[in-house]
Steps between C-alpha positions, in 0.01 A plus 500: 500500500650780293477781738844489644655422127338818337547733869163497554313565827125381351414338177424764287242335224213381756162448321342640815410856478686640738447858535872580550620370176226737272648599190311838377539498144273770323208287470541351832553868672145614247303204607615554904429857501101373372527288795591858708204633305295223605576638877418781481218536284151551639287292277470259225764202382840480406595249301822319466580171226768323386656194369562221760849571666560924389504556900134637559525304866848677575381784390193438720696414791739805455177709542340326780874654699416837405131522628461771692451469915097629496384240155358189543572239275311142433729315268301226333723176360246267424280612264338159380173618762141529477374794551403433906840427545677808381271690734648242783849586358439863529365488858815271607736695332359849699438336817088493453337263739255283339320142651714207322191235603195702359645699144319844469301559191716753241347782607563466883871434379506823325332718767735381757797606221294818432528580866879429549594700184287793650644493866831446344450846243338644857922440678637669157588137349447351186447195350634268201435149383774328305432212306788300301454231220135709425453291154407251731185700636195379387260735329200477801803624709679770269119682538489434858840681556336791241259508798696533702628873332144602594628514913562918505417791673394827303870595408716145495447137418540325825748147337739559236549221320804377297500176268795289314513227303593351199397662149205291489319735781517760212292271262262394789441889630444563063196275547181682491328403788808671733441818269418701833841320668689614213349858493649527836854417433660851557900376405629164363837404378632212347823384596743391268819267459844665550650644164849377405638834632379378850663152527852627568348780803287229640727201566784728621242680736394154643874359527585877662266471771617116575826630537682484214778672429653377143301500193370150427317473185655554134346755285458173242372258857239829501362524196489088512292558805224765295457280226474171735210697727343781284537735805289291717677631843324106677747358179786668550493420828504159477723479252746718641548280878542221250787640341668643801429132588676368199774752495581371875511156379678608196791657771464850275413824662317658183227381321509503107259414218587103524457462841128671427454255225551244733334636800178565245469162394489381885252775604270506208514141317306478186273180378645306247207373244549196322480564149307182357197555703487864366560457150231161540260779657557695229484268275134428645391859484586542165318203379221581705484819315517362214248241539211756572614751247449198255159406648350738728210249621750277656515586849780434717443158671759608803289772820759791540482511860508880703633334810865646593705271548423071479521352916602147579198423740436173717127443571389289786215383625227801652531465910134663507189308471283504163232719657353795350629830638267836432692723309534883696444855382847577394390836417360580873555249714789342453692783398409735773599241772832407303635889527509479868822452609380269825176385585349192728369201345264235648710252669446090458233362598374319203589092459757372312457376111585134479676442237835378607793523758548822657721694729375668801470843337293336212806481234455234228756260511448299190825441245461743174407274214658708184288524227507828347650618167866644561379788304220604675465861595390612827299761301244160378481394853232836606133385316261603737315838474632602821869434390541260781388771785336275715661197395810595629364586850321246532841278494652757701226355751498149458892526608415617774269231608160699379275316251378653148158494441269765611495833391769721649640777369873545605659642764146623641513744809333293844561513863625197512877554412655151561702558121543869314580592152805667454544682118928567389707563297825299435679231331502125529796528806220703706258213430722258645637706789119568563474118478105518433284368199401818310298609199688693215357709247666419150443632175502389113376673198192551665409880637416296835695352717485135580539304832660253629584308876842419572500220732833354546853531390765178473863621429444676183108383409213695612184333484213765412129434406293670226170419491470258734789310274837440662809549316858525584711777377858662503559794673589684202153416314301636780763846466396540124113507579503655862647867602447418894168598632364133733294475801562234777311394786632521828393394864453764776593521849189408788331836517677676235298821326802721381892518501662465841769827658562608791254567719248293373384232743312158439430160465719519166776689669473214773540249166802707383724509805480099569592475098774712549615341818480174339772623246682783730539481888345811661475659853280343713207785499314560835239709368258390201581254285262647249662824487731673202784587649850632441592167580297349266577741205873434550464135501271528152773727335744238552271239367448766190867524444539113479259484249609788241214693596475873596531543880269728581358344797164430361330133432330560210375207221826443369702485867221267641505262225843404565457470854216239421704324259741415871164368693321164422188670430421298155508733228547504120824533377698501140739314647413228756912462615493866616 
């Protein structure tokens, strides 16, 4: 909008971090060249934290440009993973062929990464893993990746390993069970705001390489702009595009102090409190005080909850039937099978519960009575000694037309594959683009988490069960207990046993090219129907690209279970009109 105003060939104050636009100040140049370090070292950690929005990603990204041709690097983004999964990461990320359908044990996983580090060291290449937002790492996976140092030959550590995150990582690696992590952490830097001296260099740098050619901002607009962000580059930023915003609007080609005033109050608005409700709290408090200083037997008559923050929750009636379920191992079990990322699961075959109208894939469809307290907490909703484990699954099932009550444990490995378990990470818009009940793993102030099964969404209502209890939520309640780890079921091609490419032939190919053809017209093929072919692969890449999905020419989980969602196979879905 402003480009052409200001003479301007790109916006110059983009929160993405664009590698182009890096700003070396001296703690951003000291904390890049432990980055370099991190490159070239031949063992241990480095170790970079900082405040959320100093520019550790650009940073990140501006070293990922400079890696040189013969390293390998496996840049890990998602760090919310169990520890199986990071060794799944790590394998993707180097090109390590592993079976999807039957998960290797850890150990296989880190042979097969113990041999590609060693053939790769054997061609004069080395090898490092990257992993961003690290204080998200759980501690079982912080000592897998100290392991993971122990790969070497007699003169080098085979993966060099580089972490960043925010300063909490610090704390967590200060814990003394990660002693031995932390004894390994051969450079760490913590990076820094910008000083005042730095405002002035940075936002001409940025407005220099968008093509500016006047000077913009007042030496008053600038020092406005230090005390509005505290150096936070991700602040300046944003509040710098709104003032070239509001200086365009304003018809003025500079930006001074009042226009940042203004453009401050936009960008970062502050809560108004009332003041009679905090002067009655304190009012409270004091007497409180007072009360039990007077009389220290009294006790006070009103439970100080520990719950974060007070949820406006709609309970309906339970759409599973009153029968006992046995409760699993959580600690062997049940965990083990819920780290694999996809597994089979039996498919239906037992009867249906009677207990009321249902729709073919076994979805309740009585009215929600309301009946719960507004100021319930989804934190209460988790009694059971398993947290909800099996619970959860078990309406995971019944929406899919299985029935509860025999003992199952979830997601369990069989040969017949009619449904799979697929394990993600994501937010609610992947749920409903995947369009498939899931379970979600939530948390409260409990050191274990709690589960739940999301069964439906209605414009902005999502209708979730905890303990067999059925409840209707916002979207924003479910945010503030869940940080996006769910498992869904989803139906398989006739015949399938692993992801489809080219080459592969098949019964399930056979399935795949009449779904495609049903949604994209393709050559009429004289040889086998039931073989991958270029053809084929072409015709699934444009079915990949309609969807938002990565064209890579492969039906995996995630491509298949939109191409079932376009069949009239009955399946389970969040949203029934989709």
């Amino acid at each position: 909008m402003y480009l052409e105003h200001f003479g301007l060939d790109q916006k110059p104050f983009s929160i993405a971090p664009d590698p182009s636009f890096i700003y070396l100040s001296e703690k951003h140049g000291e904390a890049l060249a432990h980055l370099q370090y991190g490159l070239e070292s031949d063992g241990g950690f480095v170790l970079i934290t900082g405040e959320v929005g100093t520019g550790k990603t650009t940073l990140l990204r501006n070293l990922i440009a400079q890696v040189p041709k013969n390293q390998d690097v496996a840049f890990i983004l998602n760090p919310r993973l169990t520890v199986r999964e990071l060794l799944e990461s790590l394998c993707d990320e180097l090109r390590i062929d592993y079976p999807i359908e039957s998960p290797l044990s850890i150990k296989h996983y880190i042979d097969r990464l113990n041999q590609h580090l060693l053939h790769t060291h054997s061609l004069n290449r080395s090898t490092v893993m990257i992993i961003d937002e690290a204080q998200n790492l759980s501690p079982a996976v912080l000592e897998q990746i100290r392991l993971l140092t122990n790969l070497e030959t007699n003169d080098r550590k085979l993966l060099r390993i580089i972490l960043i995150g925010q300063p909490e990582l610090g704390k967590t690696l200060d814990r003394h069970e990660l002693r031995q992590l932390a004894q390994r952490i051969t450079a760490r830097y913590h990076l820094g705001a910008l000083d005042r001296s730095d405002i002035h260099a940075y936002i001409a740098h940025r407005m220099r390489i968008s093509g500016a050619s006047a000077e913009v901002f007042t030496r008053a607009a600038r020092r406005s702009i230090y005390r509005q962000t505290q150096g936070i580059p991700r602040l300046i930023n944003v509040l710098c595009d709104r003032c070239l915003l509001g200086a365009y609007v304003g018809g003025t080609h500079r930006v001074n102090a009042r226009i940042v005033s203004r453009a401050a109050q936009e960008a970062f608005p502050k809560r108004k409190f009332r003041r009679w409700p905090l002067a009655a709290a304190l009012a409270l408090g004091i007497a409180l005080f007072v009360g039990l200083a007077l009389n220290p037997y009294i006790s006070p008559s009103v439970p100080f909850s520990t719950n974060p923050v007070p949820l406006e929750i709609d309970e309906v009636p339970s759409s599973r039937p009153e029968t006992e379920i046995p409760r699993p191992d959580t600690n062997a079990t049940a965990a083990a099978d819920i780290e694999s990322q996809e597994k089979p699961v039996l498919p239906a075959t037992a009867s249906e519960p009677t207990q009321g109208p249902k729709t073919e894939t076994g979805v309740d469809t009585h009215e929600p009575r309301l009946s719960m307290s507004p100021n319930a907490s989804l934190s209460m909703l988790s009694s059971d000694s398993d947290r909800g484990f099996q619970a959860a699954y078990d309406s995971l099932y019944l929406a899919w037309g299985i029935a509860s009550g025999s003992p199952r444990s979830p997601c369990v490995v069989n040969s017949q594959t009619v449904l799979r378990c697929l394990r993600g990470y994501g937010d609610l818009g992947e749920l409903e683009r995947l369009n498939r009940p899931a379970v979600i793993e939530l948390w409260d102030d409990s050191t274990d988490p709690f589960f739940a099964a999301l069964l439906s969404v209605s414009d902005n209502t999502y209708s979730i069960e905890i303990d067999g209890k059925a409840h209707v939520v916002s979207g924003s309640t479910i945010r503030q207990h869940w940080f996006g780890n769910y498992t869904v079921l989803w139906r398989t091609p006739p015949g399938f046993d692993r992801a489809m490419q080219l080459g592969h032939a098949g019964t399930q190919v056979e399935w795949l090219r009449e779904r495609l053809e049903s949604l994209t017209p393709l050559k009429a093929i004289l040889s086998d129907r039931a073989i991958f072919d270029s053809e084929l692969e072409d015709a699934l890449k444009t079915f990949q690209r309609s969807q938002q999905l990565r064209p890579d020419g492969i039906a995996g989980p995630h491509s298949l279970i939109r191409l079932h969602s376009s069949s009239d196979v009955p399946i389970a879905k969040l949203r029934q009109d989709l």
